[in-house]
C-alpha positions in Angstrom: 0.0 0.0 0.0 0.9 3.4 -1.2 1.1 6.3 1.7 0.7 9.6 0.8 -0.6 13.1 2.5 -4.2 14.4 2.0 -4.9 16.5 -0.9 -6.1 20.2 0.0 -9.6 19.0 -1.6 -9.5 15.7 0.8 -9.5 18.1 3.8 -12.0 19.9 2.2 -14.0 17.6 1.4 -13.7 16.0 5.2 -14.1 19.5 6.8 -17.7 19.8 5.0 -18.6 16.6 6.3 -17.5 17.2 9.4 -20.3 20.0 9.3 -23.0 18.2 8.0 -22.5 15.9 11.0 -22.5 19.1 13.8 -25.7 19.9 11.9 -27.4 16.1 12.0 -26.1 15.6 15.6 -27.8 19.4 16.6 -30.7 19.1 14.6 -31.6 15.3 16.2 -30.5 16.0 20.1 -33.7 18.4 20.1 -33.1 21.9 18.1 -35.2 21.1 15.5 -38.6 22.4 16.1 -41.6 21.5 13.8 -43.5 24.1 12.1 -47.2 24.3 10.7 -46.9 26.1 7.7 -51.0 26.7 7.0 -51.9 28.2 3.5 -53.2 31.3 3.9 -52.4 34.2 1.1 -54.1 37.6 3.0 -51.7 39.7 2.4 -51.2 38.6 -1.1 -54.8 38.9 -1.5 -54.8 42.6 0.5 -52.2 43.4 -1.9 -54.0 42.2 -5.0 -57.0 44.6 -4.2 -54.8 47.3 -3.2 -53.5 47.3 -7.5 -57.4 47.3 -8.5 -58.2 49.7 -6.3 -58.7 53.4 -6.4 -59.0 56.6 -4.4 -61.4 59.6 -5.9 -61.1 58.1 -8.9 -57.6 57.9 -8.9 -55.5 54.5 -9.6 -53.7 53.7 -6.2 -50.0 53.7 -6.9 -47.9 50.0 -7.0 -47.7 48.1 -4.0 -43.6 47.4 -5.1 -43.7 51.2 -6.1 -40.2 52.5 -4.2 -40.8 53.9 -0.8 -40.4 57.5 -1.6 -43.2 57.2 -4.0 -45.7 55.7 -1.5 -44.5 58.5 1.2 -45.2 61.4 -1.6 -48.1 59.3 -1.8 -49.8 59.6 1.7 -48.5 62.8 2.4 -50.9 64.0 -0.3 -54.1 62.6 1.4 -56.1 63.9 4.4 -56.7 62.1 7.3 -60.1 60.5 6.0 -58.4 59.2 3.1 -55.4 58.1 4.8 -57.4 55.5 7.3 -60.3 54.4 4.7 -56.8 53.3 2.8 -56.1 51.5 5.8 -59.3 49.9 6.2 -60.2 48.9 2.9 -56.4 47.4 2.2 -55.1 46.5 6.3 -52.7 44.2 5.5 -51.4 45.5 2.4 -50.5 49.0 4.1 -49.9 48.0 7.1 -46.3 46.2 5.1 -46.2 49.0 2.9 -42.8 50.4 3.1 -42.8 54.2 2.8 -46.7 54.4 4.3 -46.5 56.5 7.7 -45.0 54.3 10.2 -48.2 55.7 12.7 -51.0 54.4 10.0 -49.2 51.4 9.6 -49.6 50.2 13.0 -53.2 51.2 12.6 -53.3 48.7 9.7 -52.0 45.8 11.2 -54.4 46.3 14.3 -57.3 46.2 11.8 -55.2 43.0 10.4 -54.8 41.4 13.8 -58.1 41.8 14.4 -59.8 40.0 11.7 -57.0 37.1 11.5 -57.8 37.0 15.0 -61.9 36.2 14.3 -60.7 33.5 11.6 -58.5 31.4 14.2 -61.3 31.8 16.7 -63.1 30.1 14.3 -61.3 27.9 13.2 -60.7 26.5 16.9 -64.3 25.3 16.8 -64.1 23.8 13.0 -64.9 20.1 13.5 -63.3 19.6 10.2 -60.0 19.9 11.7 -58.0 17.5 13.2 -57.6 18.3 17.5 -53.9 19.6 16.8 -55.3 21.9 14.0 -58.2 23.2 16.0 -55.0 23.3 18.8 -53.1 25.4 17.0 -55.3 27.9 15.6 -55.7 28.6 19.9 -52.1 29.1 19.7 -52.5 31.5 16.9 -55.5 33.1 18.5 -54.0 34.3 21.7 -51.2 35.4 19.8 -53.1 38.1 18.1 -54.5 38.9 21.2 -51.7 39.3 22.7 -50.2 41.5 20.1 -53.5 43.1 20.0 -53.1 44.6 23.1 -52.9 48.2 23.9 -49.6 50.1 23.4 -48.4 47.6 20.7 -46.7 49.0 17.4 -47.1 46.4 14.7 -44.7 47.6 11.9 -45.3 44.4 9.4 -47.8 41.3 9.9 -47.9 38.4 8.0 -50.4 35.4 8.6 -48.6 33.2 6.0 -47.4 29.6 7.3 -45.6 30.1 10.6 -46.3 33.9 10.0 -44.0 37.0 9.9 -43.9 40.0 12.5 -42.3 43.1 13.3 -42.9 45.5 16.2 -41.6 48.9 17.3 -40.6 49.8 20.9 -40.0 53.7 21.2 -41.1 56.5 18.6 -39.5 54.9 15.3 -40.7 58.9 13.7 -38.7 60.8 16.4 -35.9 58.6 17.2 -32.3 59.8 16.6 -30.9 56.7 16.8 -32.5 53.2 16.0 -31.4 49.7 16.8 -33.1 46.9 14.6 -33.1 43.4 16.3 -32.2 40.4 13.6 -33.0 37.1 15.2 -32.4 33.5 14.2 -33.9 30.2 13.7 -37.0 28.8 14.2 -38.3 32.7 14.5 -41.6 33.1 13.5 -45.8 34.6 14.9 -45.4 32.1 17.7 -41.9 32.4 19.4 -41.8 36.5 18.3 -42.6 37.0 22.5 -42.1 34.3 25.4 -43.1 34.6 29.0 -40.3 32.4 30.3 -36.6 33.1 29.1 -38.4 36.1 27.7 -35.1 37.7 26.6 -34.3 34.5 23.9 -36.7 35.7 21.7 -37.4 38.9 19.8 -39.8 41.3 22.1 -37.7 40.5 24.9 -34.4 41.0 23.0 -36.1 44.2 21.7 -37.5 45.9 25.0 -33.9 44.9 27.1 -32.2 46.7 24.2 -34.2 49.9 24.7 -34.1 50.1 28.3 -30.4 49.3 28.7 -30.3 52.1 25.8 -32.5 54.6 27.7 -30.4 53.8 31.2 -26.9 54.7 29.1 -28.1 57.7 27.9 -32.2 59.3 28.7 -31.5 62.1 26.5 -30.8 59.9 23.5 -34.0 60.0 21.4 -34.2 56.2 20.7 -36.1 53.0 19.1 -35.6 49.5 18.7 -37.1 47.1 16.0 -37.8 43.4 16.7 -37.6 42.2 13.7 -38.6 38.5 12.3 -40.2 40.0 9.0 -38.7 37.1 7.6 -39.0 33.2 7.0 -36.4 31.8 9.5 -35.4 28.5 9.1 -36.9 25.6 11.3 -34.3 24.2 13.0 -30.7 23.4 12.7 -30.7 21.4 9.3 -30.4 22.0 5.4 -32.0 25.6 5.5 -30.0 26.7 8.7 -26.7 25.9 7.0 -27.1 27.2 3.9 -27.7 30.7 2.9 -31.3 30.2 1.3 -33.3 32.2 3.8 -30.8 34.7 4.2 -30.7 35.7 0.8 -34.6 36.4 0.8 -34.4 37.8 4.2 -31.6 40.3 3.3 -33.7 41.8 0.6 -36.2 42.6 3.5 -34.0 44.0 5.6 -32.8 46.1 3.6 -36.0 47.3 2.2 -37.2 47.8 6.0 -34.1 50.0 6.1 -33.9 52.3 3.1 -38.1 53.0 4.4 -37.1 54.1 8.4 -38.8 57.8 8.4 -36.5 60.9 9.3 -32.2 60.4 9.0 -31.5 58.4 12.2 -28.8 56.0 12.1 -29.7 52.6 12.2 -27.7 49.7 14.3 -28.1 46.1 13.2 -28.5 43.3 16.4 -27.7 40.4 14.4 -27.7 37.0 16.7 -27.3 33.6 15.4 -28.4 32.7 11.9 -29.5 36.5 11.7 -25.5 37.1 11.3 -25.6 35.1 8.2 -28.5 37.7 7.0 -26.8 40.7 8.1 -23.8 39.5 6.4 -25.4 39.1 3.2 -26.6 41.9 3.4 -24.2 44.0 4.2 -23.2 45.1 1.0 -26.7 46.9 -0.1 -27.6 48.3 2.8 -27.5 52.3 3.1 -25.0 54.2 4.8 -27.3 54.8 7.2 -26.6 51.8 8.4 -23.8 52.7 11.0 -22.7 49.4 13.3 -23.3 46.0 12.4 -23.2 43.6 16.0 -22.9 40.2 15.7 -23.6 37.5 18.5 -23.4 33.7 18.6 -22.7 33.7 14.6 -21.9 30.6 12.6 -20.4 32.8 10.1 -21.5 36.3 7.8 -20.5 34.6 4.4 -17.2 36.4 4.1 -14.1 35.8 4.5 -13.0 39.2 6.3 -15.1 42.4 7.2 -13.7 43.9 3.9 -15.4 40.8 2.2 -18.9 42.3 3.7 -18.4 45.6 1.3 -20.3 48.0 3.6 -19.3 51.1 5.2 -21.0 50.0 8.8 -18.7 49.1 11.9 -18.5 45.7 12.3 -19.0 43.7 16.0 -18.8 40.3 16.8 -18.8 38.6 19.8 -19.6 35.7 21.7 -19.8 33.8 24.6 -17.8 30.9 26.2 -20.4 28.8 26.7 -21.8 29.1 23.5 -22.5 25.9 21.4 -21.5 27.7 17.9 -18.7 27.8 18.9 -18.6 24.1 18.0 -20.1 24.2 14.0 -17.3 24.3 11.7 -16.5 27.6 10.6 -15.8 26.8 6.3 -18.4 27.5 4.0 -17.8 24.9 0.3 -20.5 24.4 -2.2 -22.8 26.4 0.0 -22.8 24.7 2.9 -21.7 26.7 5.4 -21.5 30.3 6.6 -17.6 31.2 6.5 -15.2 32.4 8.5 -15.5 33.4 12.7 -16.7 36.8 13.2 -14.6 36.4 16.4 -11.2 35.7 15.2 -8.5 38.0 14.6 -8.1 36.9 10.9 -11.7 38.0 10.1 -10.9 41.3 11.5 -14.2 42.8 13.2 -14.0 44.7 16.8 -14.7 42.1 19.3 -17.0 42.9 22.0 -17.3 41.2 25.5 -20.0 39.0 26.5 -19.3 37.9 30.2 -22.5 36.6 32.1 -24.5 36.3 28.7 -25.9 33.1 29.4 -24.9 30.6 26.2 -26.4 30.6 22.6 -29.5 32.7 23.7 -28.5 34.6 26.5 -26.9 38.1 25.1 -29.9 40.1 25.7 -30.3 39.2 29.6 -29.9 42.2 32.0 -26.5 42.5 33.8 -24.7 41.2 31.1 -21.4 43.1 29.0 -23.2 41.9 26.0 -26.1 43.8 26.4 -24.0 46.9 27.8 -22.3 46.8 24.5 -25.1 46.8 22.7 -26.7 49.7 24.0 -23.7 51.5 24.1 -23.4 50.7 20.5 -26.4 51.6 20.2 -26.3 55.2 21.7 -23.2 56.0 19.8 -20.8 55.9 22.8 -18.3 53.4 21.7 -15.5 54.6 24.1 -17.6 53.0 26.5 -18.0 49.7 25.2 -15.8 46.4 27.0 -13.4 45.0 24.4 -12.9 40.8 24.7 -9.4 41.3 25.3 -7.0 43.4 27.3 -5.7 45.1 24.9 -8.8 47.5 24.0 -8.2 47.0 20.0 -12.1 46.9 19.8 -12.1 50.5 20.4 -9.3 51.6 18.5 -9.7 54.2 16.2 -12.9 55.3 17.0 -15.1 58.6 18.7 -17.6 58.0 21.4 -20.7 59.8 20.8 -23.0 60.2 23.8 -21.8 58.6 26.9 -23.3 56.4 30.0 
């Protein structure tokens, strides 16, 4: 027998596989979560009507028309017209980028409401199996809960497992705004949590703007919890590949280039939302000022040059984390790239002592979530580097200060 060293492609080649394993053995001890993914097209259908429709007369404009053209749009209506827009069409403005942010959220209350009538129905339909009529409960108190008074629904979509975005602060007055990114299995029913509220998005979001508001009360301020995308379910094919990024990116950035007034905008990106953040780095508008990272499996670049963008790049992650763990390679698409914590990929990385594993960055008392606010209020002098050293802070001006 003939010995001989492996090929560069051999240790490719068993590097991927390596991965898919991680993935297999993550996905069958328990991460994988089963999803419903119920047909229902309202918004599409919202949206359809809205392009037939007309106002005095008048065609409506395109729903995909750009969101400066919907803004010139609304501003030229009265009140009356404004909310009869908003009845007739709920859904279709209430995700209509460029629409006021204020009539929006009127929208998607009209939208909650009448999605809410069709699960309550549907919880006493004896042509659906027990789990069905189980789950249109679930689906029910949902929209009840996110019916409820104070709540600023910024996008709703009843489709499968359902998409959702809310606003915590004044999103038209804010001078600064932090937009939460979130991870798998993400969707209408893990958007809020009573227990280990702060591992999914309204918890993420409302620690973020308090720590924010305790740095710095005279820092205008909002915060985004974002899951206006399809996530993936689980840790398998779709987690690893960058699929659901892609689509989510071009969300994101859409939800972006559509934030009212000139505040800079902060990215939260935690977990497979990293991957989305990184893909979308590249289109997003300078606006866009800091990019944070935590718990990633990779942004699909090599470096933060490879991103392309003109944002600050964070990254950081705790000890316990199990990411730590997935193979950082990305080959044939399989993957998500380099570690936004290493030194080779080059981003400024952050401390996150006390944050709790995988899910925990958002807990109260932790660096991570000091960093983030502090990120989030401009005052970067004030964040905690990883290391000794203090690189993460290197070359940079604080803006407001704890």
């Amino acid at each position: 027998m003939t010995s001989f060293d492996a090929s560069p492609q051999l240790n490719v080649w068993r590097a991927l596989l390596a991965l898919a394993v991680v993935f297999v053995m993550l996905a069958t001890s328990g991460w994988t979560a089963l999803h419903s993914h119920r047909g229902s097209s309202a918004l599409e259908s919202s949206r359809s009507a809205w392009d037939h429709g007309s106002l005095a007369g008048s065609p409506l404009p395109d729903t995909d028309s750009a969101p400066s053209v919907v803004a010139r749009f609304f501003a030229s209506l009265d009140a009356g017209q404004r909310d009869r827009l908003a009845r007739s069409y709920s859904l279709a403005v209430g995700n209509m980028n460029g629409a006021p942010v204020t009539l929006r959220y009127r929208a998607n209350r009209l939208a909650l409401a009448e999605q809410r009538k069709v699960e309550l129905t549907r919880m006493h339909d004896t042509r659906l199996s027990p789990l069905g009529q189980h789950e249109a409960g679930r689906r029910m108190h949902r929209y009840e809960a996110l019916l409820e008074k104070g709540r600023k629904i910024l996008a709703f979509d009843p489709l499968g497992g359902g998409r959702i975005a809310e606003v915590v602060g004044d999103l038209d007055t804010a001078e600064r705004v932090s937009v939460v990114v979130p991870g798998v299995d993400t969707d209408l029913l893990t958007f809020q949590r009573t227990a280990k509220k702060y591992t999914a998005p309204v918890g993420m979001a409302h620690s973020l703007y308090t720590a924010e508001r305790q740095a710095s009360p005279t820092t205008r301020t909002a915060v985004i919890a974002w899951a206006d995308y399809t996530a993936p379910s689980g840790l398998g094919i779709d987690s690893a590949t960058a699929m659901r990024a892609e689509e989510g990116a071009v969300r994101l950035n859409a939800l972006v280039r559509a934030l009212p007034g000139s505040s800079s905008v902060a990215l939260y990106c935690h977990s497979y939302g990293s991957v989305l953040c990184g893909v979308a780095a590249h289109e997003l508008p300078s606006r866009v000022s800091d990019i944070a990272v935590a718990g990633s499996p990779g942004m699909r670049a090599d470096t933060v040059a490879g991103l392309h963008t003109t944002a600050q790049v964070w990254a950081m992650r705790d000890s316990d984390d199990w990411i730590q763990d997935v193979p950082h390679l990305e080959v044939g698409g399989l993957g998500h790239g380099a570690d936004p914590v290493s030194t080779a990929f080059g981003a400024r990385v952050l401390s996150a002592r006390d944050a709790k594993g995988h899910t925990g960055y958002f807990e109260p008392g932790t660096d991570s979530l000091h960093n983030f606010a502090e990120i989030g209020i401009g005052a970067y002098g004030s964040v905690d580097c990883a290391h000794t050293d203090d690189a993460c802070r290197t070359g940079l001006s604080g803006g407001s200060s704890a």
